[in-house]
N, C-alpha and C positions, 0 to 999 in steps of 0.2 A: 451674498455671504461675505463674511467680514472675512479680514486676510490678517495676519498675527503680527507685529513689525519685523521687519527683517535687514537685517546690514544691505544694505546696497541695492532695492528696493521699496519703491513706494506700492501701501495697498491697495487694492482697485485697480493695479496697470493690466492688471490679468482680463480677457477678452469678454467682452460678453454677447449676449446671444441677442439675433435678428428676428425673426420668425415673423409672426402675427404681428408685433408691436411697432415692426418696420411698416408693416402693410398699413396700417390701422393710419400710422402720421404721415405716410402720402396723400390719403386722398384730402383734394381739398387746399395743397399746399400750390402755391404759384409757381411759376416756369423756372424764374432764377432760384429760388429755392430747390426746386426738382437739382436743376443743375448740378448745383453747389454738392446737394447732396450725392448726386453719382460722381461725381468727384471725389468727392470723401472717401464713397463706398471702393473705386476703383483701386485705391493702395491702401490694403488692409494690411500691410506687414508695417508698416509707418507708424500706424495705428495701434500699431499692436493685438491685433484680431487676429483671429485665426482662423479657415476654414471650418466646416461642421466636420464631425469626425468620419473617417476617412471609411470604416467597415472593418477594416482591417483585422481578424479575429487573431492574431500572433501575439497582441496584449493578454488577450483573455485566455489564450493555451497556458502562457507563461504564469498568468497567477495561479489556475490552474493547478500546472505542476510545479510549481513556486509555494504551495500549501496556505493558498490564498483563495477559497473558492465562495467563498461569499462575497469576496470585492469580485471577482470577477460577475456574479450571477447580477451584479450591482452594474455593471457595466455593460451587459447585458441588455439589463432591462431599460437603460438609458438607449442603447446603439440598434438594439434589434429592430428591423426593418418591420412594416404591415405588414399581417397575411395576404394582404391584397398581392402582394412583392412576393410572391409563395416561393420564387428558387431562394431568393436570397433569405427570407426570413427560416426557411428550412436550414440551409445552412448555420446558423447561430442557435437557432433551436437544437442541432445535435450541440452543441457547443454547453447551451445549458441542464442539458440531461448529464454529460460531462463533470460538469461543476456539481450538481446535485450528488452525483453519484460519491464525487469526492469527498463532497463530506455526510457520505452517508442519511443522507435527508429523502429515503423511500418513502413518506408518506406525500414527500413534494411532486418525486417525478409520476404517482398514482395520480393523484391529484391535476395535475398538469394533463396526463393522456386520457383523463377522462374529459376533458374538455379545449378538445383540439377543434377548430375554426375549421367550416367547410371547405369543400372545394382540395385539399392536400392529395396528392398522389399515390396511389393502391403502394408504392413500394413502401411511402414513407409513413404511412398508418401502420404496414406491417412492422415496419420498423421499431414504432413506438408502441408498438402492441407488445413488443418483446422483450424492449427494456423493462416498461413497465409489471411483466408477469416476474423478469428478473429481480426489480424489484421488491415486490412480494414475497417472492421466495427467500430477499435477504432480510427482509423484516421479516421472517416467519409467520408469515400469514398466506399462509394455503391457501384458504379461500380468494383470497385476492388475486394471487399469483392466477388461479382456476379462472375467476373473472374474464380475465386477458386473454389467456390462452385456448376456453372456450371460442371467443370472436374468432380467432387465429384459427382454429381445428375448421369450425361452422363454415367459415368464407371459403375453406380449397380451395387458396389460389396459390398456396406455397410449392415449392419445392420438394419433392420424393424426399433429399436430405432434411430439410426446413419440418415438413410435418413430422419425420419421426423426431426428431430433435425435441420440438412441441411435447409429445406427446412424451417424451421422458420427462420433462419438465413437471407436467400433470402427476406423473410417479412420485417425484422432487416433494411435488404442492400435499402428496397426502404424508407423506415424512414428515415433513416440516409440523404437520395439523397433529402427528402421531396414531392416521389412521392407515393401521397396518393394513387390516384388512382387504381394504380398500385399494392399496401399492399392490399386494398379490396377486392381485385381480388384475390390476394394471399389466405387471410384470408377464404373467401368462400368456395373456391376451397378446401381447406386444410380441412375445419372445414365438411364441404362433406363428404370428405375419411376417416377421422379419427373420426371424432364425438369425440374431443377433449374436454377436462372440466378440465384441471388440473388449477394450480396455476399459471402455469408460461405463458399459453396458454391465460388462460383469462385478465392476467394481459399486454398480448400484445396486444388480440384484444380492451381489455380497452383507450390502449394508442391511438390504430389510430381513435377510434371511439371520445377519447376527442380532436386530433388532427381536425378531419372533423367538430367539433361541435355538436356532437351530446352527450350531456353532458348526459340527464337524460336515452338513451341506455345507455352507459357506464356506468351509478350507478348498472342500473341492470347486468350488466355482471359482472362487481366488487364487488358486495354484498359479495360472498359467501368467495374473496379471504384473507387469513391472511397473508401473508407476506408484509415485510415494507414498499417491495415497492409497491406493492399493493392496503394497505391501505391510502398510502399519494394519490394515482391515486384517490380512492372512495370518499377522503376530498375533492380533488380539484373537481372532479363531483359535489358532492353537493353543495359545493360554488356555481360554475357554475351554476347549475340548479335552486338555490335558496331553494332546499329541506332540506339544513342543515343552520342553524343558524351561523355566522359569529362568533360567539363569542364561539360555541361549535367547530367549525372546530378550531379556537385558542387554545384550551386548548388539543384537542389533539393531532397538530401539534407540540405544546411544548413541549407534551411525548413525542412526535417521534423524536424529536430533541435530547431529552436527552439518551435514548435509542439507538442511531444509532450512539452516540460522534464516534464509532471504523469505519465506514462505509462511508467518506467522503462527496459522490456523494449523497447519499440519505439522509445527515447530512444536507445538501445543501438544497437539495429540501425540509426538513422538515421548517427549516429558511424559506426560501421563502414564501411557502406555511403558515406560521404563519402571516408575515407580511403582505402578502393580506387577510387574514381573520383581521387582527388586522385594516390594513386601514378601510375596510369596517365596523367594530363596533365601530371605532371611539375612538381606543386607540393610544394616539400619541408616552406615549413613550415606547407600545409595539411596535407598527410599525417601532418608528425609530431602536429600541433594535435588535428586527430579521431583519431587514434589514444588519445594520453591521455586526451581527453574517453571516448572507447571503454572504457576500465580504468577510468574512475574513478564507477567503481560496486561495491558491495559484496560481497564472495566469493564470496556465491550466485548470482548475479546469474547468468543462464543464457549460460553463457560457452559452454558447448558447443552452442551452436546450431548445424548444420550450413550452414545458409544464411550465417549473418551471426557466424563465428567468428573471435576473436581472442583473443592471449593478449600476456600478460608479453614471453616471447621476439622478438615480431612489432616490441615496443617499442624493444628492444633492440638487435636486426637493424636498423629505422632509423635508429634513433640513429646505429648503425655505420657505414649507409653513404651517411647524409646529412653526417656528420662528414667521410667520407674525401671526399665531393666537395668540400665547402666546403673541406677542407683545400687539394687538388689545386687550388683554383681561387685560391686567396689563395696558393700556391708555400710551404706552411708543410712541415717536413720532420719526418717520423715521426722520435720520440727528440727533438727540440726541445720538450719538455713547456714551457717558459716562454716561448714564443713562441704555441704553442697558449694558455696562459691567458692569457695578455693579450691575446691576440685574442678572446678568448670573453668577459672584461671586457666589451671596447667593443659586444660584442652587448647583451649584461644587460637593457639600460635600452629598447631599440626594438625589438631583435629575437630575443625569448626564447626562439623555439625554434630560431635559428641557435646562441644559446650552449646550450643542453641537448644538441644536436646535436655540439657541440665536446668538452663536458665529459662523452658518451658515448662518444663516437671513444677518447677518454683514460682513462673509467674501463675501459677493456677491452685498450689500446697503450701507454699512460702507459709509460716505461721502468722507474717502480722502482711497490714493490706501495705504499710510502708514498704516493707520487704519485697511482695509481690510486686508493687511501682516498680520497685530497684531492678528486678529480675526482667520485666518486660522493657526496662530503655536498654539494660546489655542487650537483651533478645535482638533491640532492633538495631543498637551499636553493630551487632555484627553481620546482623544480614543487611544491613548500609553498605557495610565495610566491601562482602563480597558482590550484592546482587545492586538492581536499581529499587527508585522506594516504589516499585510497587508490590513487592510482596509486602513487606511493613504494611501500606498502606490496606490491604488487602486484608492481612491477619488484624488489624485493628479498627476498622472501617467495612467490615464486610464478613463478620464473623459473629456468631449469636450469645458468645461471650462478653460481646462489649456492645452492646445493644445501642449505645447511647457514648457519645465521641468525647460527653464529658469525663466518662470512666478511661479515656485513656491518659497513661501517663503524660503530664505538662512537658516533659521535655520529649515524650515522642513524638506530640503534636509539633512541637517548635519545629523538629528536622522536617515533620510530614509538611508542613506550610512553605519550605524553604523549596522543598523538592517538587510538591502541586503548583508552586510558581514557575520554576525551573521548567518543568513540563506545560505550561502553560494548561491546566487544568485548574482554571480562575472558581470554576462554580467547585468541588473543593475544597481548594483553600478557602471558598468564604465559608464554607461549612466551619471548615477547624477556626476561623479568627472567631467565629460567632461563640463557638466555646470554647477561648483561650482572655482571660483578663486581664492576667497582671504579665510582664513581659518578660522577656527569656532572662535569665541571668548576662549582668553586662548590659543590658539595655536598658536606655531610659526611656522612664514612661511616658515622655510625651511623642517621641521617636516611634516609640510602637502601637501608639494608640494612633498615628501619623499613619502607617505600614498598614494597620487591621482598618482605616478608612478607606484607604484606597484599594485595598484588593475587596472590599463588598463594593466599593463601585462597580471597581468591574465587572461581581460577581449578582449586580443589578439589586446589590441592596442600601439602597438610598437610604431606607429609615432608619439605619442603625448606625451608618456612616454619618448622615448628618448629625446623629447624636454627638457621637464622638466629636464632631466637629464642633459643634456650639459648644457644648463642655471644655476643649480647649482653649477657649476664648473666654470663660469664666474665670479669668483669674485678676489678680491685684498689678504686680507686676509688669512691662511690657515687653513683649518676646522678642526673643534676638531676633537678626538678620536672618538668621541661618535656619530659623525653625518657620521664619513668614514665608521663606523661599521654598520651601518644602509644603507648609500650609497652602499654597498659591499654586502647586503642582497636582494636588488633590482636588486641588478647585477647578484646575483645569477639565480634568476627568470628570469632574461633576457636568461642565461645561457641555465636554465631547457628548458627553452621556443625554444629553437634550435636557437637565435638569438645571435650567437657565436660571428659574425664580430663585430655587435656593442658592445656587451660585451667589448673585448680585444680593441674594440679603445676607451669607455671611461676609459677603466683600464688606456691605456696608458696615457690619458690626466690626468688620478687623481693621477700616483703614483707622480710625482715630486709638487704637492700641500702637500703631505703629510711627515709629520717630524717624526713619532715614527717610528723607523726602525724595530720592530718587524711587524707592519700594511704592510708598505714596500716590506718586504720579503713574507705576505702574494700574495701582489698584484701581484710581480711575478708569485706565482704560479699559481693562476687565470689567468693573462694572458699566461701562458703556455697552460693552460686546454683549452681555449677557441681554442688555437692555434692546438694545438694536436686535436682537435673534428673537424676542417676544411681542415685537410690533412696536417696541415704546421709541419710536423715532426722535423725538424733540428731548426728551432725559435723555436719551442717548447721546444727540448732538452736545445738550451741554458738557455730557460728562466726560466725551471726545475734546471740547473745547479747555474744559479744565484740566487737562491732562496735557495736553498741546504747551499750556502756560504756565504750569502748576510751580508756584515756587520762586516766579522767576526766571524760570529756564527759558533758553532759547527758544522758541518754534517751531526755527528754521534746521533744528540738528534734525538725526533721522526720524526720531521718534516724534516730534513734535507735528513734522513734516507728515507723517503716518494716522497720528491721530487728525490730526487738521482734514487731510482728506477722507478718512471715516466718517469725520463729522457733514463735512458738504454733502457725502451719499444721505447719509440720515438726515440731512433737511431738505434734501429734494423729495426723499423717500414720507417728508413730513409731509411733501407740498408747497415749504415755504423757498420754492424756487429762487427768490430774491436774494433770500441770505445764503443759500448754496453757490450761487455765482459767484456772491460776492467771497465767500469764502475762498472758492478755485482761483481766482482772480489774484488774492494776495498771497494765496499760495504760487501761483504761478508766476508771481515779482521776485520770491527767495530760492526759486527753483532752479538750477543748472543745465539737469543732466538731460540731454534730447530725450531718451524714454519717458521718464517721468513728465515731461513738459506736452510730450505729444498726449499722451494719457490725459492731463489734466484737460488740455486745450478738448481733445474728443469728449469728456464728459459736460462741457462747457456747450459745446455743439449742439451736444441732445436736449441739454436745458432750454437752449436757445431755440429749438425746433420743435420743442414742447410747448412753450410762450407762444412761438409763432401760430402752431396749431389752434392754440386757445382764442387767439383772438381774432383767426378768422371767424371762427364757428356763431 
């Protein structure tokens, strides 16, 4: 792999690897040769080598919880020991259930425990028996979860606690699927054998008894429970049953909202749970308030909870008809759009969800579709102003009103794009760039057609990206400085992205548009890199070689220095061993610095023991 130029090293000084290919050019080699070479081999820090890595799993924790869990599972699969090595490879194996878990990828760690390698120990099968049911039950998939935890029940080899644990799980698995029935029957059976009463037991059979309707059982099985989530199950009973006051269940859903900020899922349900006490007492802009709080959590966010569900639409319904009351109550007349915004003004500043409430009623009755536009970017001007974008994002993006993201207003898109970046929610924002054309106000169009390339890169949309990009290279004129350097940062992404070929053909379409011959000699290298990463070793070398020289320039500066030794790898890497020497070699007369010089001299070594090998055979 090619190394990028960098002030104050040269590329290629970074170690490379021994293995088989050491083995493979011993045998065969003569004594002084052997010698030579364990000489070599015995001062690898000279060399600039490095040991094979060390095991050491405190890299992989820290990505990890660094919110890095796919380079870690990346490292992983590079460091993990054989099952042969069964303590150690166990070890790393908790490590990548870890990372999977992190980022949510259950269909990985299911996948994984159904095809664990003989021979692993009765703890650690149970072990992965368990995640993987946990699993299941976080994708919501009962049966699967059931899969896992069947083997677990079957084997009795658990623990008194471990099996009933299991065996609530199996309760979990028929929730999850929504077969009640099925939990009841659990539930019975279990509460039979164990005469169960703790916290976590009643708070389950709480859940399927408000699940069946049977509201005012479940208050009484909930009475006694304290935990949070618990207590929001006892509120929503009472609601339900009518035994608690709408306006008491309000106020201590709003603790519980404020209390749980660290605990997402039941941060959630506290919201929710506010907003239907709030409807019910007939506060409008508590209602509409915990509703948004309610959205504004992130897509996955288990929105489908049958207990504690809300959506986009729920938002928009009140908007609706807390609009049309405020309307009816201030004598304001449907079709009077400038009479409704000016009264939605004078909300703004004290009472902002009376104006969201106005600027909703309008973006859905507004008389012309201009007007409703106008109505939905305040809408989202202000719920920017107080919440993050995912309620925006959520009410425009996730509501059966705008079915399609081209119906959303052009400047809510702009903020949504700003904010899905912000949030690193790339697939998103390539959704909004795919239907956004022409650019924000204040922006020029090549600047944003720049911005809308690079985020479908990342958002793995190469065909629309590359459009964009040959299109900007369609013209008369030749592009500044400042627009290539920008163009050449998109390329790069292309690059990262393994989308090599098209890389190096628009390099080649952009170098002869461009006049500063330092950019120039950069583009060579780039197209070298793209060329060397697709096999084409010898166009690589030359294009390393033209870059080295390009112009005139020195050689010998860093970059020249850089390319020169990308090129020698790519002519060894061609075979033409001869011209790579010879390249290290003149490289190695303009060269100073001990590192670099030992680096060159060791690649020199291998060629030369490459040769050697060859002519014995």
């Amino acid at each position: 792999m090619h190394v990028r130029p960098v002030a104050g090293r040269v590329a290629g000084s970074r170690p490379q690897r021994g293995g088989h290919a050491w083995r493979g050019m011993l045998r065969g080699l003569p004594a002084s040769l052997l010698l030579l070479l364990l000489l070599l081999l015995s001062v690898p820090a000279a060399w600039g080598v490095t040991s094979a890595p060390d095991g050491s799993l405190k890299r992989v924790a820290a990505l990890i919880s660094g919110g890095a869990p796919q380079l870690a599972i990346r490292m992983i699969d590079r460091q993990q020991p054989s099952p042969r090595h069964v303590s150690q490879w166990m070890v790393w194996e908790r490590e990548r259930y870890a990372a999977y878990a992190a980022e949510r990828n259950w269909n990985a760690i299911t996948r994984r425990a159904t095809h664990l390698p003989a021979g692993i120990p009765d703890d650690f099968l149970q072990w992965v028996m368990v995640q993987a049911a946990e699993a299941g039950l976080s994708a919501h998939d009962g049966a699967d979860a059931r899969f896992f935890l069947r083997r677990l029940l079957w084997r009795e080899r658990g623990t008194p606690a471990a099996l009933a644990r299991w065996r609530r799980m199996v309760i979990r698995s028929y929730l999850v699927d929504g077969d009640l029935a099925d939990a009841a029957t659990a539930v019975a059976r279990y509460q039979k054998e164990y005469h169960a009463n703790s916290d976590s037991w009643n708070t389950l059979r709480g859940t399927i008894l408000l699940r069946e309707g049977h509201n005012r059982t479940a208050l009484s099985v909930l009475a006694g429970v304290r935990t949070y989530e618990g207590r929001l199950l006892l509120l929503l009973a009472g609601l339900r049953s009518g035994d608690y006051e709408p306006a008491t269940v309000l106020t201590r859903a709003l603790y519980l909202a404020r209390v749980t900020r660290d605990r997402p899922n039941l941060n959630r349900q506290a919201w929710v749970l506010a907003a239907n006490a709030a409807a019910l007492s007939g506060s409008i802009p508590q209602h509409l308030s915990a509703l948004e709080h309610a959205l504004d959590f992130p897509s996955d966010a288990d929105a489908d909870d049958p207990l504690f569900r809300v959506d986009a639409d729920d938002l928009w319904s009140a908007y609706e008809q807390a609009g049309s009351h405020i309307g009816n109550r201030l004598r304001l007349l449907v079709g009077d759009d400038r009479a409704w915004f000016a009264r939605a003004v004078t909300y703004g500043r004290d009472y902002p969800p009376y104006e969201r409430a106005l600027y909703g009623f309008l973006s859905i009755h507004a008389a012309t579709a201009k007007t409703r536009a106008l109505a939905q970017e305040q809408l989202a001007d202000s719920l920017f102003a107080e919440h993050d974008g995912r309620v925006v994002q959520a009410l425009f993006s996730r509501s059966s009103r705008f079915p399609s993201l081209a119906l959303v207003p052009p400047g809510v898109r702009y903020r949504l794009v700003n904010q899905a970046i912000a949030d690193g929610n790339i697939i998103f924002a390539g959704r909004l760039m795919r239907s956004i054309k022409a650019p924000p106000p204040g922006d020029k169009a090549d600047d944003w057609a720049l911005r809308r390339a690079r985020v479908l890169v990342y958002a793995g949309d190469f065909r629309d990206s590359l459009a964009l990009l040959s299109g900007l290279l369609d013209r008369n004129q030749p592009p500044s400085d400042g627009f290539v350097r920008h163009y050449l940062q998109v390329i790069f992404e292309l690059q990262a992205a393994g989308a090599n070929r098209a890389a190096g053909d628009l390099l080649k379409s952009l170098f002869p548009l461009v006049r500063n011959p330092e950019i120039r000699r950069q583009i060579l290298f780039w197209r070298a890199d793209s060329d060397k990463t697709r096999g084409k070793f010898t166009r690589a070398a030359e294009l390393y070689l033209r870059s080295a020289f390009f112009s005139g320039a020195s050689a010998d500066d860093m970059w020249g220095q850089t390319a020169r030794y990308n090129a020698a790898d790519a002519l060894a890497k061609a075979g033409l061993t001869s011209d790579a020497r010879s390249v290290y070699q003149r490289l190695l007369g303009s060269t100073r610095n001990p590192q670099r010089r030992v680096a060159i001299e060791r690649r020199m070594q291998q060629l030369w023991l490459l040769k050697s090998r060859a002519s014995t055979q």
